[in-house]
C-alpha positions in Angstrom: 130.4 84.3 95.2 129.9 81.0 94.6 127.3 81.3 92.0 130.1 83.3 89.8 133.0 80.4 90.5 130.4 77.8 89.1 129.6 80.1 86.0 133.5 80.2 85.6 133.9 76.5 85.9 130.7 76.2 83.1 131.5 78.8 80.7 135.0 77.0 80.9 134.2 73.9 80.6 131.9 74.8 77.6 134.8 76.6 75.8 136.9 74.0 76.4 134.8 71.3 74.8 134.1 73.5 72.0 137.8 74.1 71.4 138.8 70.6 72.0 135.9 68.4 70.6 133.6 70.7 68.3 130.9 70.3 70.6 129.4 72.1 73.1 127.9 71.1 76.8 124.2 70.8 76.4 122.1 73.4 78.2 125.5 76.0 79.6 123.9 79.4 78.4 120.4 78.5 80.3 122.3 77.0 83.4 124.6 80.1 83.4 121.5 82.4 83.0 120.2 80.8 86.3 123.0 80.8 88.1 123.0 84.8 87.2 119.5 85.3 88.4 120.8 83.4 91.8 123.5 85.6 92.3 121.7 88.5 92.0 118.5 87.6 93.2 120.2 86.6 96.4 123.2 89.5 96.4 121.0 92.9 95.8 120.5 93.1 99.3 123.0 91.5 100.5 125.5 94.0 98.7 123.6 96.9 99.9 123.4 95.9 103.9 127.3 95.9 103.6 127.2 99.5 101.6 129.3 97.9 98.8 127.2 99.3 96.3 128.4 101.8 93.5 127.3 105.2 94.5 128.7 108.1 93.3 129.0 110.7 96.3 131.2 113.7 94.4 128.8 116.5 94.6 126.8 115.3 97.6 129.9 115.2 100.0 130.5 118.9 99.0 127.1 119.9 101.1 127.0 120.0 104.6 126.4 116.9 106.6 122.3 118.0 107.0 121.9 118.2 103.3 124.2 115.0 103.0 121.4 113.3 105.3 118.6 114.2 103.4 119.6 113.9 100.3 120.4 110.1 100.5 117.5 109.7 102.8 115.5 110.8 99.5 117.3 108.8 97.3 117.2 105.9 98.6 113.3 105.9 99.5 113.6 106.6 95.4 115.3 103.4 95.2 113.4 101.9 97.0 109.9 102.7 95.6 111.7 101.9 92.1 112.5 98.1 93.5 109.7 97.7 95.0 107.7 98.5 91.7 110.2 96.1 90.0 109.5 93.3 92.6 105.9 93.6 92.5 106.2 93.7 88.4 108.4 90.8 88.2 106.1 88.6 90.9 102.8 89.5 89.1 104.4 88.3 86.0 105.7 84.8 87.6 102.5 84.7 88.9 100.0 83.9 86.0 98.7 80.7 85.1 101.0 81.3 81.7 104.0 81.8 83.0 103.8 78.7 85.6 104.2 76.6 82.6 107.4 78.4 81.0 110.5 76.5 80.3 114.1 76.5 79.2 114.2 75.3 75.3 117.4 72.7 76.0 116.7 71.4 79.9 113.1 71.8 80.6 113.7 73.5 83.7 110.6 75.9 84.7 111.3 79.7 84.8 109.3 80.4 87.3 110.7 79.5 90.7 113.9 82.2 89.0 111.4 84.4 89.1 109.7 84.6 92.0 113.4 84.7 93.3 114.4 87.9 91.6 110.9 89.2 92.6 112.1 88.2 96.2 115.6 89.6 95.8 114.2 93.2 95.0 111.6 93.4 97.4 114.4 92.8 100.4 116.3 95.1 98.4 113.5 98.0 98.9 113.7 97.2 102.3 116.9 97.5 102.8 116.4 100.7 100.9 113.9 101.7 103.5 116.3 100.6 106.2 119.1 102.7 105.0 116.5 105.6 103.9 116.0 106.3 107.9 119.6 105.8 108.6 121.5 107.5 106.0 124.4 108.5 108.3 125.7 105.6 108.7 128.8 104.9 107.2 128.5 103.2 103.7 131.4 102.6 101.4 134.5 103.4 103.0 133.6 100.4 105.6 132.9 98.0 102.6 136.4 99.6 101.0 138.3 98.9 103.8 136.8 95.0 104.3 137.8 94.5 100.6 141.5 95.5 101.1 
């Protein structure tokens, strides 16, 4: 949540100074990249613990409540083998000797400790998957509906 107010504050801030002075704040679309990667790195999970994920449930909630069960079992071991595939992609990548000296063009900040985050961010995402693959009963989004209102 927070990452997303600061984007709004630097996007801002950058349209602003464009506007008003012709120039623009050095280095806003790598910062604002970053702060992306942060706040999804760090809210895949997250989102999914709560069951605030988009899912869409139309057909499935027409079965009975054991095909219901199994069903999203199945999907989300899917999921999960899919993350964890994406994890393991992303970290090998961050992970060569090429990659540890990567940088943003305007700031010099390295790209690989964003990396290795995302990397991080779907692997506990997989898990949660796995979690929530074993306990598919549970109820998922009309709790995280009802928290929102």
């Amino acid at each position: 949540m927070y990452m997303i107010f600061c984007m709004m504050f630097l996007i801002s801030g950058e349209v602003l100074f464009r506007y008003f002075l012709g120039r623009s704040i050095p280095g806003t679309i790598e910062v604002t990249q970053f702060l992306q990667v942060v706040a999804v790195g760090l809210g895949v999970s997250y989102t999914q613990r709560r069951g605030a994920n988009i899912s869409d449930d139309f057909f499935v909630d027409m079965l009975p409540n054991r095909w219901q069960i199994v069903i999203r079992g199945f999907h989300y071991l899917v999921a999960a083998v899919i993350c964890g595939i994406m994890a393991y992609a992303i970290f090998k990548l961050s992970s060569t000797r090429g990659a540890m000296r990567e940088y943003t063009d305007t700031l010099r900040i390295p790209l690989y400790p964003f990396r290795f985050l995302l990397a991080g961010g779907f692997a506990l995402l997989a898990i949660q998957l796995i979690i929530d693959a074993f306990h598919p009963a549970r109820p998922h989004t009309d709790a995280a509906i009802q928290e929102v209102r």
